[in-house]
C-alpha positions in Angstrom: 24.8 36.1 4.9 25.3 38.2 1.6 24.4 37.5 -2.0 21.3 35.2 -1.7 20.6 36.8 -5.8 23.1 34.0 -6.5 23.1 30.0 -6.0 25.3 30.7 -3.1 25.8 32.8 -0.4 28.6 34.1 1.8 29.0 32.6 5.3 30.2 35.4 7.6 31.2 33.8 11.0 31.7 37.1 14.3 33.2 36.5 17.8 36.1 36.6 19.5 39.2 34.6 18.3 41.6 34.5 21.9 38.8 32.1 23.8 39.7 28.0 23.7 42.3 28.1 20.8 41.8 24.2 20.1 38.2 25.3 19.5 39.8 28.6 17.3 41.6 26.2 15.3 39.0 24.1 14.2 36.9 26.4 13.6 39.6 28.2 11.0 39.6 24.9 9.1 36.6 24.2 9.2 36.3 27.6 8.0 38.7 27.4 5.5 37.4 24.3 4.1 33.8 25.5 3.1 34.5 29.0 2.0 33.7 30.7 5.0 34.8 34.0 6.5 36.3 34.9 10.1 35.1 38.5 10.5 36.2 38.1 14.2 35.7 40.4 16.8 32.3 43.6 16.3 33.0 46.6 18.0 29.5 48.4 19.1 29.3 50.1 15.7 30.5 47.2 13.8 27.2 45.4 15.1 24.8 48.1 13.5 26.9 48.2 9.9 27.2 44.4 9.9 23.8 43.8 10.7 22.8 46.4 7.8 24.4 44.4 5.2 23.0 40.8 6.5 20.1 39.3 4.3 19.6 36.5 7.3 21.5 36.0 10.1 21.8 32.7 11.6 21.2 32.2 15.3 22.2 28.2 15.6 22.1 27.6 19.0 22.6 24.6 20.7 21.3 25.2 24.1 18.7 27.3 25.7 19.0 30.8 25.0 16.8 33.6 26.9 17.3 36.9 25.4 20.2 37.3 23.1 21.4 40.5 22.9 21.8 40.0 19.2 18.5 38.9 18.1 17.3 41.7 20.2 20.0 44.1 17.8 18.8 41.8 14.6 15.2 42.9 15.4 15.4 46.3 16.0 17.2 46.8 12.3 15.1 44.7 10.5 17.9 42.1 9.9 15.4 38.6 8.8 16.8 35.6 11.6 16.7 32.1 11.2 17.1 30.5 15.0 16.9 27.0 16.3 13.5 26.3 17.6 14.3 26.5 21.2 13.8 28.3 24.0 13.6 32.2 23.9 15.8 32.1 20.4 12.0 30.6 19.0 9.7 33.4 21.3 11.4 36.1 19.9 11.7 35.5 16.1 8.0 35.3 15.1 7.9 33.0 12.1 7.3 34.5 9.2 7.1 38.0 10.4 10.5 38.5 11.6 12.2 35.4 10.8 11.9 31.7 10.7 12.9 28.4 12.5 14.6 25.4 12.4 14.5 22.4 14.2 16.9 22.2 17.1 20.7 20.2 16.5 19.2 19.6 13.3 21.5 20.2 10.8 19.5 18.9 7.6 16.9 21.2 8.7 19.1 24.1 9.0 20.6 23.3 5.4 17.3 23.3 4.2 15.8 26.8 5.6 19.4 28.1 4.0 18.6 26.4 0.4 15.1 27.5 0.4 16.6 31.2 1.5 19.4 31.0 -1.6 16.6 30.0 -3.8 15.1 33.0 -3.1 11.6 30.5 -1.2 11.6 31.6 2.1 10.1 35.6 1.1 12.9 37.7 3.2 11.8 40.6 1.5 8.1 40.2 2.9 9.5 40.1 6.7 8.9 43.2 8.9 5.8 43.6 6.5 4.8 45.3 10.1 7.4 46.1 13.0 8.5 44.0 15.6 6.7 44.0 19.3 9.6 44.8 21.1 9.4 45.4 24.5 10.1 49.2 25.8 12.3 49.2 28.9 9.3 50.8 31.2 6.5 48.3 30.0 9.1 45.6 30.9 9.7 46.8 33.9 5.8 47.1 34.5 5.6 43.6 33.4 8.2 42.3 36.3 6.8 44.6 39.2 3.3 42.9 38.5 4.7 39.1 38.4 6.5 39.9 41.4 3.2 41.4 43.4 1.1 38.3 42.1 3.5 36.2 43.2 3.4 37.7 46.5 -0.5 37.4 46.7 -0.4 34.4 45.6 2.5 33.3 48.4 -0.1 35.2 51.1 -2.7 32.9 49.9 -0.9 29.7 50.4 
């Protein structure tokens, strides 16, 4: 989302346009309707110059999520999220630090994160105030190993 200086904002929408074309149609209209934008389909670089220009971007999920790839991208530039409160969406955006939630399916809650975000009331600016713990690929990797050997104790013991 772009321009939160003003009373409105612009509403970017990414992905792939060939998958379920009823869906594709809809969501066109829909599109169409409110003002929206199609950007459609992010090559690899398109991800990092998109996510550059994003004030908030807007993780809405409606089912459980583990690891997104893009929240992962969205932290590592900076980029403030606001993700439904669910699943690993909500354990990776640490509220007020990195982002903030919104109550899952919950679409007057959503709206109202996004009207306190145009009014300038949520405090994007102060996010990342310190970096992100992200994970480094070996301490992740140390992590798993030593699940997997308690695990295994654990299984000796029973």
């Amino acid at each position: 989302m772009s321009a939160l200086r003003s009373s409105s904002g612009d509403l970017v929408l990414y992905g792939p346009a060939q998958h379920h074309p009823e869906y594709q149609q809809q969501l066109a209209a829909s599109a169409r309707a409110c003002g929206a934008v199609l950007g459609g389909l992010l090559d690899r670089a398109g991800v990092a110059r998109v996510l550059a220009e994003t004030d908030l971007l807007v993780v809405p999920s409606l089912w459980f999520e583990n690891s997104p790839l893009v929240i992962l991208e969205a932290l590592a530039s900076r980029t403030p999220l606001l993700v439904s409160d669910l699943g690993g969406m909500a354990e990776l955006v640490e509220e007020g630090v990195s982002g903030f939630h919104f109550a899952f399916g919950d679409a007057q809650s959503l709206a109202a994160k996004l009207g306190a975000a145009l009014e300038e009331k949520l405090g994007l600016e102060r996010l990342y105030a310190r970096a992100p713990d992200l994970p480094r690929f070996d301490a992740h990797v140390d992590a798993l190993e030593q699940r997997y050997r308690d695990l295994a104790q654990k299984a000796q013991r029973a």
